[in-house]
N, C-alpha and C positions, 0 to 999 in steps of 0.2 A: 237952909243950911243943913249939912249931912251929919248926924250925930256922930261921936265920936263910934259908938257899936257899929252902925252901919257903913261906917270911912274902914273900920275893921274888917270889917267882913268883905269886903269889897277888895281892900288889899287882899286878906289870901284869897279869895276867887283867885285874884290874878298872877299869885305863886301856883294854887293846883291848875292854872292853866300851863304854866311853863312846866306843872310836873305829867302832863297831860303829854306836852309835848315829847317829853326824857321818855316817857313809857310806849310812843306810840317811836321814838327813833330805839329803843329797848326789841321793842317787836321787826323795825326793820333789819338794826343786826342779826335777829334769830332766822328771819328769811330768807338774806342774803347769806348767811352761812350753812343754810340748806341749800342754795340751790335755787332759790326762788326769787329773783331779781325781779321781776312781776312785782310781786306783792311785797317786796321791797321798797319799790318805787310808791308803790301805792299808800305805805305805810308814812315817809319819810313826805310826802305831800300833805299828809293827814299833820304829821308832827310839824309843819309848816304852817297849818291852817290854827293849829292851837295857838304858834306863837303869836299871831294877828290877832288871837280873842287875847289874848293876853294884854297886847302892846294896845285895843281894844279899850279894855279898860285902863291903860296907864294913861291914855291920855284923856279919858273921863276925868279920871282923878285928879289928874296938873287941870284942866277944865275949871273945876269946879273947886280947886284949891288944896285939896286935899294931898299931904304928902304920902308916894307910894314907898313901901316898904319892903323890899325885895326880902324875902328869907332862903333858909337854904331848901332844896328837893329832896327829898327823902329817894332812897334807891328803888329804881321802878322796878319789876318782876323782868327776869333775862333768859331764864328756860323756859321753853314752851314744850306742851308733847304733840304737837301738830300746827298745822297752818289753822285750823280750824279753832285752837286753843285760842292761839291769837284772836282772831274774831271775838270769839265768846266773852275774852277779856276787856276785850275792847267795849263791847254793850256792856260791861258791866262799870267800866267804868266811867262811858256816856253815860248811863243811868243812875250814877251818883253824883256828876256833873251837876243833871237834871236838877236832881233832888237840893243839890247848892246853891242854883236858881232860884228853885222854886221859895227856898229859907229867906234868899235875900229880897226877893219882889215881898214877901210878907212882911217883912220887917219896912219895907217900905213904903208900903201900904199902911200899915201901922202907924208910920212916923211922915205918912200924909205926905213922901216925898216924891213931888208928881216927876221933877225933871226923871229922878232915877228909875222913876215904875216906865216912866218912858225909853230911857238907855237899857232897862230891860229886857223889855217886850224880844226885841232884836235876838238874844241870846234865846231865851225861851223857845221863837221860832226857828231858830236853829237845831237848839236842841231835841225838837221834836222829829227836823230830817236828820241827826247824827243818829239816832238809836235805830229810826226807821230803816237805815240803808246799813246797819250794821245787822240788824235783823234778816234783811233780805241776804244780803251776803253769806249770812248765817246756814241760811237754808238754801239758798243753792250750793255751797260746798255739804251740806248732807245729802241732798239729792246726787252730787254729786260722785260722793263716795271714795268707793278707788278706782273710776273712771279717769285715765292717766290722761287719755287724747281731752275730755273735756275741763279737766282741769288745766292742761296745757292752755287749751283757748282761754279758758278763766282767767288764767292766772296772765295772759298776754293781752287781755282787756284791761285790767287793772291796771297794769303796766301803763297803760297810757293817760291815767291820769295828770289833770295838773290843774293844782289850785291855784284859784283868781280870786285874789282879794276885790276885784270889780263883779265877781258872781257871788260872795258870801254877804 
């Protein structure tokens, strides 16, 4: 059975995931009103992939009993000072994701709850390619500079993203 701390923690995971989502469609707005439908698209699939961790664990929690407790999102960050801004923000705040992960497998570990270290594991490896590929993105828009023609192609790679809840 899942202590009442750990049914806690577990619900807001799954509000800063829906707030994961508000920040990463926050960042699409900023794109697509530069100009950058690319990385718009890129972004609003990313805010697509959050709501699945989210809806991820809501149905953990109806699973195992546990009622979910929707709260409200706090307002995600709306000005950026670049495309690049964006990124940076974005690893920063997969990397606290991370870190929310990593609180709640402890505690579950703690409290010897093997189903949940197992509904974990899943996130954790995720979370290690979300930083990884915001990283790499990271550095090839520095590499890339104000290289207009290679960010064009960059940005029309991106563009073709599409998240598969059968690949996550």
């Amino acid at each position: 059975m899942v202590s009442e701390q750990l049914a806690g923690k577990l619900n807001a995971q799954l509000n800063n995931e829906f707030a994961a989502a508000q920040a990463y469609l926050a960042m699409a707005a900023y794109c697509e009103h530069e100009n950058y439908g690319g990385f718009a698209h890129f972004y609003l699939q990313q805010a697509e992939e959050e709501r699945f961790h989210a809806m991820k664990i809501y149905t953990y929690l109806n699973d195992i009993g546990v009622k979910v407790e929707i709260s409200t999102l706090a307002q995600p960050k709306n000005d950026f000072d670049s495309i690049l801004d964006t990124f940076e923000t974005a690893l920063e705040q997969e990397k606290s994701v991370t870190k929310n992960f990593y609180d709640l497998m402890d505690l579950a570990w703690e409290e010897k709850e093997h189903a949940t270290i197992s509904f974990l594991k899943w996130f954790l490896d995720e979370q290690v390619e979300e930083e990884a590929m915001f990283d790499t993105h990271i550095e090839y828009l520095k590499r890339i500079s104000e290289d207009k023609n290679a960010l064009f192609l960059y940005e029309k790679e991106l563009g073709q993203r599409v998240f598969s809840p059968d690949e996550d």
